[in-house]
Structures are given as C-alpha cells and as structure tokens.
N, CA, C, O and CB atoms as a CASP TS submission, in Angstrom:
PFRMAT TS
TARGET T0000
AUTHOR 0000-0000-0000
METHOD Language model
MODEL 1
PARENT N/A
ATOM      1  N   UNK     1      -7.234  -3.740   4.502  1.00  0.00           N
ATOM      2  CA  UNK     1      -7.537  -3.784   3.082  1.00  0.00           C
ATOM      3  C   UNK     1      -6.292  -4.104   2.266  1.00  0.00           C
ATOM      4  O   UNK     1      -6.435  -4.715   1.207  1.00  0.00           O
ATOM      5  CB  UNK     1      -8.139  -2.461   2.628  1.00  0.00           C
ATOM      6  N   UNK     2      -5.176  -3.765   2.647  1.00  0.00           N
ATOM      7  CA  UNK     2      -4.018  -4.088   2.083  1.00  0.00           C
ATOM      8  C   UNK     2      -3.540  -5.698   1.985  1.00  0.00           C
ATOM      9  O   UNK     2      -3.168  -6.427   1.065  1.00  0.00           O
ATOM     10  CB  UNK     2      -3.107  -3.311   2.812  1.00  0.00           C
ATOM     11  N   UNK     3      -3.752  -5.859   3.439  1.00  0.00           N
ATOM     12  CA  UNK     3      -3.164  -7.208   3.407  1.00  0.00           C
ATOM     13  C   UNK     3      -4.321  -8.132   2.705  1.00  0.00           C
ATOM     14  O   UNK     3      -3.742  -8.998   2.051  1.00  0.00           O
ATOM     15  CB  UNK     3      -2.739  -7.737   4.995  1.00  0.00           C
ATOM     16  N   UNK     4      -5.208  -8.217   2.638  1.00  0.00           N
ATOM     17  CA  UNK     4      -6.670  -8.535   1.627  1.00  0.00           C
ATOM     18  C   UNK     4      -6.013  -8.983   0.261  1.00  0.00           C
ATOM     19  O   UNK     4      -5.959 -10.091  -0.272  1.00  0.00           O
ATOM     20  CB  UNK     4      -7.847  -6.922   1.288  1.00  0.00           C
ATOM     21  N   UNK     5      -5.419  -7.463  -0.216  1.00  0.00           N
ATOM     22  CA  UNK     5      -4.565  -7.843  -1.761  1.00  0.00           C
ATOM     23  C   UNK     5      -3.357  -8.154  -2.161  1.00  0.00           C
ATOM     24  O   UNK     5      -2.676  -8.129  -3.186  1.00  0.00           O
ATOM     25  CB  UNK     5      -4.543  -7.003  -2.535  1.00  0.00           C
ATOM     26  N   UNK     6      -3.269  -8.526  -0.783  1.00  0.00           N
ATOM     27  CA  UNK     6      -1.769  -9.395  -0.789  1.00  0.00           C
ATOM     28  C   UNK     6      -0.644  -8.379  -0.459  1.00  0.00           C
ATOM     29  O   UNK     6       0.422  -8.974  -0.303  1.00  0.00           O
ATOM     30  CB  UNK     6      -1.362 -10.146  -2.428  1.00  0.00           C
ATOM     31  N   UNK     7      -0.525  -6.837  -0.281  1.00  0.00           N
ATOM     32  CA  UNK     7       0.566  -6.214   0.447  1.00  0.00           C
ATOM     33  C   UNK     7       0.923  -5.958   1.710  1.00  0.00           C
ATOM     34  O   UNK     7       0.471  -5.227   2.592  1.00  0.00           O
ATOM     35  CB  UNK     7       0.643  -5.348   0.144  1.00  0.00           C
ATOM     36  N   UNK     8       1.805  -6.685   1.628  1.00  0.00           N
ATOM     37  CA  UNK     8       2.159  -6.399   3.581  1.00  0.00           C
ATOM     38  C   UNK     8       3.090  -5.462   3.589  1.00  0.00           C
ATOM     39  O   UNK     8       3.978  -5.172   2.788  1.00  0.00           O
ATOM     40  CB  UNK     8       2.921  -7.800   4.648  1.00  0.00           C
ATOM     41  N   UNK     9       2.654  -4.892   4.937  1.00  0.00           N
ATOM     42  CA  UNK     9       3.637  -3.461   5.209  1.00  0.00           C
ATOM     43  C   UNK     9       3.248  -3.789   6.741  1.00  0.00           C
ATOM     44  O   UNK     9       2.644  -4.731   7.255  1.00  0.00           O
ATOM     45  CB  UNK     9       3.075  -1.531   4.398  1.00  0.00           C
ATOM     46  N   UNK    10       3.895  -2.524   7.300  1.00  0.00           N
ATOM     47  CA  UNK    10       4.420  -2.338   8.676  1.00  0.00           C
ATOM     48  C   UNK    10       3.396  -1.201   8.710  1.00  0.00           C
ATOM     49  O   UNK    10       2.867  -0.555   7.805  1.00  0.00           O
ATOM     50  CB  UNK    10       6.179  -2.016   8.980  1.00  0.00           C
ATOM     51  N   UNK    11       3.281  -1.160  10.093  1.00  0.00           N
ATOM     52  CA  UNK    11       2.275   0.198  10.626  1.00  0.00           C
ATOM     53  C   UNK    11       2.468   0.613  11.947  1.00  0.00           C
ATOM     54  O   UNK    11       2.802  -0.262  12.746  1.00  0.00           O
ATOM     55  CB  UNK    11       0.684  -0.090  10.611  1.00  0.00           C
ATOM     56  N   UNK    12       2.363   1.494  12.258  1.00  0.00           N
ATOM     57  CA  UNK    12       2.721   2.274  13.267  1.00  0.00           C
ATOM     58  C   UNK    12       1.966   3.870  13.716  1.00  0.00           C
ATOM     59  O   UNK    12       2.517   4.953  13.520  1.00  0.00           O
ATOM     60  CB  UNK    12       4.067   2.391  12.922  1.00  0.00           C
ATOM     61  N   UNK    13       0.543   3.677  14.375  1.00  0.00           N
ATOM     62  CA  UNK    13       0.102   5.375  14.684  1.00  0.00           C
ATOM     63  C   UNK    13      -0.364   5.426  13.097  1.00  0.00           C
ATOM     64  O   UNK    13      -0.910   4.587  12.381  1.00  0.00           O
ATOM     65  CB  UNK    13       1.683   6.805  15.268  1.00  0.00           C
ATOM     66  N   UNK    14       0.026   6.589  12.896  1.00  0.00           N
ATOM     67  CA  UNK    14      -0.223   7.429  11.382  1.00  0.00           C
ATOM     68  C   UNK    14       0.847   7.146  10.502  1.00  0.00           C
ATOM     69  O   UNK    14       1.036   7.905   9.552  1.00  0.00           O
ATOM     70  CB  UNK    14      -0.263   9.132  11.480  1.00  0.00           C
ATOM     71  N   UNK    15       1.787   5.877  10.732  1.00  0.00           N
ATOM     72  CA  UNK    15       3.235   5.891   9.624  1.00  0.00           C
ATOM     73  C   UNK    15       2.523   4.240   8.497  1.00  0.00           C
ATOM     74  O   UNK    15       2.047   3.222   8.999  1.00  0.00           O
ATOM     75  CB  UNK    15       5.517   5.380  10.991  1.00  0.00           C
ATOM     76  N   UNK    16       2.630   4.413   7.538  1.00  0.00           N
ATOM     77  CA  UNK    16       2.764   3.078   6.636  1.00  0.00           C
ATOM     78  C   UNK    16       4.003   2.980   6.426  1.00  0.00           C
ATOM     79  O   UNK    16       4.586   3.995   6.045  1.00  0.00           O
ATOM     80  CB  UNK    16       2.059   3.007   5.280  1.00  0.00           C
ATOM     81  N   UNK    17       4.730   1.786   6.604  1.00  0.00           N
ATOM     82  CA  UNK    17       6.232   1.652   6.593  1.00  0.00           C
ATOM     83  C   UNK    17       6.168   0.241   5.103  1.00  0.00           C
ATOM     84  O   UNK    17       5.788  -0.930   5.099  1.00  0.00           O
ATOM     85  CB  UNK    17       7.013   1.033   8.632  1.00  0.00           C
ATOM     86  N   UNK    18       6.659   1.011   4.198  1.00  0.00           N
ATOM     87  CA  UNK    18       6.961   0.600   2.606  1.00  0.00           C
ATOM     88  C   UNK    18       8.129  -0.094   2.608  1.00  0.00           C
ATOM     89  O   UNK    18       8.982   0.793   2.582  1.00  0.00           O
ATOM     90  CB  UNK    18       7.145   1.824   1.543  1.00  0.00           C
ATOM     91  N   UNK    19       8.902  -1.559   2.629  1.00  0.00           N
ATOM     92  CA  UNK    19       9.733  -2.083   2.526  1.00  0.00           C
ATOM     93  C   UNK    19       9.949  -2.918   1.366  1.00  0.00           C
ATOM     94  O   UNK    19      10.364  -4.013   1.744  1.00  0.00           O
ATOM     95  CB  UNK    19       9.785  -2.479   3.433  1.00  0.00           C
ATOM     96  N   UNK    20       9.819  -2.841  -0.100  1.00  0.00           N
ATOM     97  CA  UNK    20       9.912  -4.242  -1.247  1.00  0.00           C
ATOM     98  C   UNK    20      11.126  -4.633  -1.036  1.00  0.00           C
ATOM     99  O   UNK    20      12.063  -4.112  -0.431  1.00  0.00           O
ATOM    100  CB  UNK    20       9.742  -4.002  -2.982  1.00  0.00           C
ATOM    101  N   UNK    21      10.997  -5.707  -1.656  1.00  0.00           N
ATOM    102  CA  UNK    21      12.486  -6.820  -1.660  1.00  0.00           C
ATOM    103  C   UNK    21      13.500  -5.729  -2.154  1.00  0.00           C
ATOM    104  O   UNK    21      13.184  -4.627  -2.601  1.00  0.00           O
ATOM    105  CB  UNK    21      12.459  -8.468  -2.999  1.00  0.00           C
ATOM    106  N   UNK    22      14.867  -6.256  -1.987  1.00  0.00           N
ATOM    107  CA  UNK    22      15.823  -6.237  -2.669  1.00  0.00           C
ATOM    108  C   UNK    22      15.653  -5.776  -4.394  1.00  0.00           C
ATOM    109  O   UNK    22      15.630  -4.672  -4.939  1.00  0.00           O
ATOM    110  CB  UNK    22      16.294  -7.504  -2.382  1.00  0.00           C
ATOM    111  N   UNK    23      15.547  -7.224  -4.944  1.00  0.00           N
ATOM    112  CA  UNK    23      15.037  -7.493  -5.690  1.00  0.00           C
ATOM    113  C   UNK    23      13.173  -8.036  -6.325  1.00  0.00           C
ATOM    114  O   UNK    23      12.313  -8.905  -6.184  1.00  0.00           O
ATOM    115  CB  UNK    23      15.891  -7.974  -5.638  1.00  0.00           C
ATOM    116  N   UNK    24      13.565  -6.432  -7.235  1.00  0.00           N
ATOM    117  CA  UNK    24      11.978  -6.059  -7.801  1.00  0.00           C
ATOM    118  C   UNK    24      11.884  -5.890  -9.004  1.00  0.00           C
ATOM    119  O   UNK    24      12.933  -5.432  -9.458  1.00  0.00           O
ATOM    120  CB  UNK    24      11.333  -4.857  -7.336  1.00  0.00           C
ATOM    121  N   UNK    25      10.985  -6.071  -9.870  1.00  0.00           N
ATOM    122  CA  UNK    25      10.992  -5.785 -10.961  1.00  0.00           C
ATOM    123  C   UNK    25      10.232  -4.065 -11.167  1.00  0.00           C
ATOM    124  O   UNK    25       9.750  -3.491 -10.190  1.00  0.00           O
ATOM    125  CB  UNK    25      10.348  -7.037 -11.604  1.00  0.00           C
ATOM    126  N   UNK    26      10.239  -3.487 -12.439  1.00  0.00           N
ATOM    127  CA  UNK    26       9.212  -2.223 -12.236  1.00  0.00           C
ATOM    128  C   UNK    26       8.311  -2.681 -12.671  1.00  0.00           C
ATOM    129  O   UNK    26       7.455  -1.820 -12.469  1.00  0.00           O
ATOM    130  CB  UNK    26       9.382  -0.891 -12.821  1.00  0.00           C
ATOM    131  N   UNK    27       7.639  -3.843 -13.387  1.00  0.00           N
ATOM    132  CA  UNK    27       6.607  -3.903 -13.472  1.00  0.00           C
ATOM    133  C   UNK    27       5.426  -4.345 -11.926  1.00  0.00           C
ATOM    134  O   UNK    27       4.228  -4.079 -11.820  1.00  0.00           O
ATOM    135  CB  UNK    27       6.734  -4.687 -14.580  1.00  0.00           C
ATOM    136  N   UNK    28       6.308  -5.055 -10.950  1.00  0.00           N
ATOM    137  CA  UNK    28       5.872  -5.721  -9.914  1.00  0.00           C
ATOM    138  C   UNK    28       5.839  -4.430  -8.936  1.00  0.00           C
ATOM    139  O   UNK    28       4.783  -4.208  -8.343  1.00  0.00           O
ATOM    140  CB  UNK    28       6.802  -7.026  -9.514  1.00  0.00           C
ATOM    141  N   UNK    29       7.035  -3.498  -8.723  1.00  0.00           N
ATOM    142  CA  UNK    29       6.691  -2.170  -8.615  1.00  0.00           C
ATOM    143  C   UNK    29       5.259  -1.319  -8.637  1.00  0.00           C
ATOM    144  O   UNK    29       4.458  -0.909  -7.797  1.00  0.00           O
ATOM    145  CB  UNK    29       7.340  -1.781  -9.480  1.00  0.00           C
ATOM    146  N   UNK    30       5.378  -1.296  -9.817  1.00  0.00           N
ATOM    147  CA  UNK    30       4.252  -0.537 -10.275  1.00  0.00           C
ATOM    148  C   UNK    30       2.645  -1.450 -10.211  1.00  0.00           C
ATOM    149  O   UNK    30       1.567  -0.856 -10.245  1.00  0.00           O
ATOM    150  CB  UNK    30       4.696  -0.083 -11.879  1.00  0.00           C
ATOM    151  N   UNK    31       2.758  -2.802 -10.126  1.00  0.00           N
ATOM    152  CA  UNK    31       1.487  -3.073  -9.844  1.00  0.00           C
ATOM    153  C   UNK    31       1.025  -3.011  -8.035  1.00  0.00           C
ATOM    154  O   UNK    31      -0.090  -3.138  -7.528  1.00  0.00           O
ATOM    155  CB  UNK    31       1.312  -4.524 -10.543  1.00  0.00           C
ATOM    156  N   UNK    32       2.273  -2.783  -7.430  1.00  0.00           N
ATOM    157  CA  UNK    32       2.041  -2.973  -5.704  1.00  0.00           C
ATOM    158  C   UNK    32       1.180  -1.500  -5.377  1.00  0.00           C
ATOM    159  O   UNK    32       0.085  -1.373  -4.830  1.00  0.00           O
ATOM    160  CB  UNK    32       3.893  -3.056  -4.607  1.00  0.00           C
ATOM    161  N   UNK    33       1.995  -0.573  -5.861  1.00  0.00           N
ATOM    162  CA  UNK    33       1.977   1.052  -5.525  1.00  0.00           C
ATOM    163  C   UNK    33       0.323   0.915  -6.239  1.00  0.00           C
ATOM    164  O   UNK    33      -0.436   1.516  -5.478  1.00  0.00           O
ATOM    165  CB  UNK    33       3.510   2.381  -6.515  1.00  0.00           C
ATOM    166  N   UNK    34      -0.255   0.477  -7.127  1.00  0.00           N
ATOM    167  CA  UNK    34      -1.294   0.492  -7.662  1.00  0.00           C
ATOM    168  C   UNK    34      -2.280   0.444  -6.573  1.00  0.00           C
ATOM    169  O   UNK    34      -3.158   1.185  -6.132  1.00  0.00           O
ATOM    170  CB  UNK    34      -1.347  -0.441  -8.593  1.00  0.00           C
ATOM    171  N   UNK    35      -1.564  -1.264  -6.186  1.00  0.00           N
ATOM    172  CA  UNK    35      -2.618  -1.629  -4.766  1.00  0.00           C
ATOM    173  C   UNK    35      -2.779  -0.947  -3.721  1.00  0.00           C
ATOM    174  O   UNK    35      -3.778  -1.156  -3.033  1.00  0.00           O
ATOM    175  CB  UNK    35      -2.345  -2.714  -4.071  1.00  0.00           C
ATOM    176  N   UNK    36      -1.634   0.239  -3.271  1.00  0.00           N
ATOM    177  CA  UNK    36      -1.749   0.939  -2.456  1.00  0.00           C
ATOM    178  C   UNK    36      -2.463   2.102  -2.295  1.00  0.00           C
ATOM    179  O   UNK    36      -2.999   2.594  -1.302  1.00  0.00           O
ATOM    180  CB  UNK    36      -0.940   1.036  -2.295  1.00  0.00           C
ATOM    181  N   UNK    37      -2.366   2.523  -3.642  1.00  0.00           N
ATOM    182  CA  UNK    37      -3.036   3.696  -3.996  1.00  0.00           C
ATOM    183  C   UNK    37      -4.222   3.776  -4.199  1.00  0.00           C
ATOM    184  O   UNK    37      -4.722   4.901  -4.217  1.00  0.00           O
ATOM    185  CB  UNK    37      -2.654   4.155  -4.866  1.00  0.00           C
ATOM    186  N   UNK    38      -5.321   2.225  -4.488  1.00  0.00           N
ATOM    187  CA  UNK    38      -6.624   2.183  -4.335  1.00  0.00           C
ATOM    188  C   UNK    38      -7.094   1.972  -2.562  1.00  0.00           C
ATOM    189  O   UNK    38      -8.237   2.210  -2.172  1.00  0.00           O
ATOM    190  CB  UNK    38      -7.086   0.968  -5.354  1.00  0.00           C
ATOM    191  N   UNK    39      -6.290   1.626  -1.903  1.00  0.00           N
ATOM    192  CA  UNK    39      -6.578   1.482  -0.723  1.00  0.00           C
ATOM    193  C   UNK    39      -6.888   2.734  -0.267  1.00  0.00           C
ATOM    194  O   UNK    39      -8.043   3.065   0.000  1.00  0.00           O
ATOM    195  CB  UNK    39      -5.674   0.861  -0.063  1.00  0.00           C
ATOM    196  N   UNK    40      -5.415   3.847  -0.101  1.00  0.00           N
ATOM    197  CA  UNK    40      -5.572   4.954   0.403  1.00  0.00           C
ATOM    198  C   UNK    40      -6.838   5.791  -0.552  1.00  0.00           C
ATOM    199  O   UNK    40      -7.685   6.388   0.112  1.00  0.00           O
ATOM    200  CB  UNK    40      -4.114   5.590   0.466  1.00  0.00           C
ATOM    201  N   UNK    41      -6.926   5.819  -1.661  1.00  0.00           N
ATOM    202  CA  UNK    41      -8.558   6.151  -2.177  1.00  0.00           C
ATOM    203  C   UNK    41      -9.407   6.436  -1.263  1.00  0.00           C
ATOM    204  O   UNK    41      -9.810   7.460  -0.711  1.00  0.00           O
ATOM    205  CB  UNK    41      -9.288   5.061  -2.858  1.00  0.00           C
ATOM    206  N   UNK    42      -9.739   4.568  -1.171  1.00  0.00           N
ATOM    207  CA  UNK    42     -11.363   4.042  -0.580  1.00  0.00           C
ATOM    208  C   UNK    42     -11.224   4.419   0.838  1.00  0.00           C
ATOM    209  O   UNK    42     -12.253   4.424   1.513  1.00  0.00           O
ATOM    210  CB  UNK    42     -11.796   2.151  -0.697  1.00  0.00           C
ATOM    211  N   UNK    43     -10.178   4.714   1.350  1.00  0.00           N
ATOM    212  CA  UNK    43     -10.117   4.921   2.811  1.00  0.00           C
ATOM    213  C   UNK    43      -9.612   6.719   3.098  1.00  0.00           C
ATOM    214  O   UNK    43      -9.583   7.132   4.257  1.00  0.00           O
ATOM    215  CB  UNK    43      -8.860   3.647   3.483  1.00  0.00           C
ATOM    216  N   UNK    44      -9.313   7.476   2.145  1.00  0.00           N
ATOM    217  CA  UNK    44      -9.412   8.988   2.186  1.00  0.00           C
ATOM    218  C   UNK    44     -10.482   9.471   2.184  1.00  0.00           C
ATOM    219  O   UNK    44     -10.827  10.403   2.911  1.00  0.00           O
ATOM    220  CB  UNK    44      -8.877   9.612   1.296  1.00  0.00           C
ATOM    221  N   UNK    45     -11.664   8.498   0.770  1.00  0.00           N
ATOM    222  CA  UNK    45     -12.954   8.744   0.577  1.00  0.00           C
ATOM    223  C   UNK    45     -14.038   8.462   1.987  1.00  0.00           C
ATOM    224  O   UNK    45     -15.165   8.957   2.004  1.00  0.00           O
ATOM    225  CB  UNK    45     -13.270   7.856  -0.662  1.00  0.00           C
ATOM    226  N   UNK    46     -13.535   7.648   3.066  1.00  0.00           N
ATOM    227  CA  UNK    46     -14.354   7.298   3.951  1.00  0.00           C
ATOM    228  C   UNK    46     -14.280   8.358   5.011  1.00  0.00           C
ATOM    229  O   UNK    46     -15.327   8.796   5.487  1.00  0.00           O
ATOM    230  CB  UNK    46     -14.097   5.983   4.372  1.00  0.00           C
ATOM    231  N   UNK    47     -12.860   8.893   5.498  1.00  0.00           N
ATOM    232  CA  UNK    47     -12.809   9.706   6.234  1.00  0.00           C
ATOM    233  C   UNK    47     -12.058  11.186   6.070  1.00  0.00           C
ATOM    234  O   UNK    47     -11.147  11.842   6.573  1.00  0.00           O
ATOM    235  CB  UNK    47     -12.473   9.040   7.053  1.00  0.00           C
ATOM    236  N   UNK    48     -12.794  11.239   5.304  1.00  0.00           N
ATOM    237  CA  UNK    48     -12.437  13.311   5.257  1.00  0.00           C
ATOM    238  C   UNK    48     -12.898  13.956   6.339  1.00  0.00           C
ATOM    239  O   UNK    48     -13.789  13.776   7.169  1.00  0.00           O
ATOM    240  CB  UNK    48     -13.310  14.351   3.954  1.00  0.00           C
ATOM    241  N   UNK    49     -11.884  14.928   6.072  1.00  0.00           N
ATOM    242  CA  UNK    49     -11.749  15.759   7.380  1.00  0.00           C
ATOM    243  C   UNK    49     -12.295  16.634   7.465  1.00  0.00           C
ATOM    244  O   UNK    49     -12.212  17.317   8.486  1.00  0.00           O
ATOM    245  CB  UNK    49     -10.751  16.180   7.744  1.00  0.00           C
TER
END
C-alpha cells in the first residue's frame, strides 16, 4: 500500500525502515509521514489483535 502512493521504504519481519533524502523540505516531510500514517490506519484496522 505504500509503495501504491509512491513511498518507498525498506522492510524487514516486523521493522519499517524510514530513510528520506538528505535533503527535505517540512512540507514534503509532513506530506510522506501523512502517507504513512493512513497506511498503518487501514492496515491496524484490518488486523487487531
């Protein structure tokens, strides 16, 4: 679902590995973490424990 909205990350088991550029803006910041944070949502909401 991530890579869907365009964020790539690293994965590993149970680790999401978060790497942005160097150079970031906070607005570009803050719209990524957005994308991440609807992911983990729709996918906390699917599997509760």
């Amino acid at each position: 679902m991530l890579k869907s909205r365009g964020f790539f990350t690293y994965s590993h088991e149970n680790v999401i590995m978060v790497a942005p550029p160097l150079i970031i803006t906070e607005e570009q910041i803050d719209e990524e973490l957005a994308k991440l944070d609807e992911v983990l949502t729709i996918v906390d909401g699917k599997y509760v424990l």
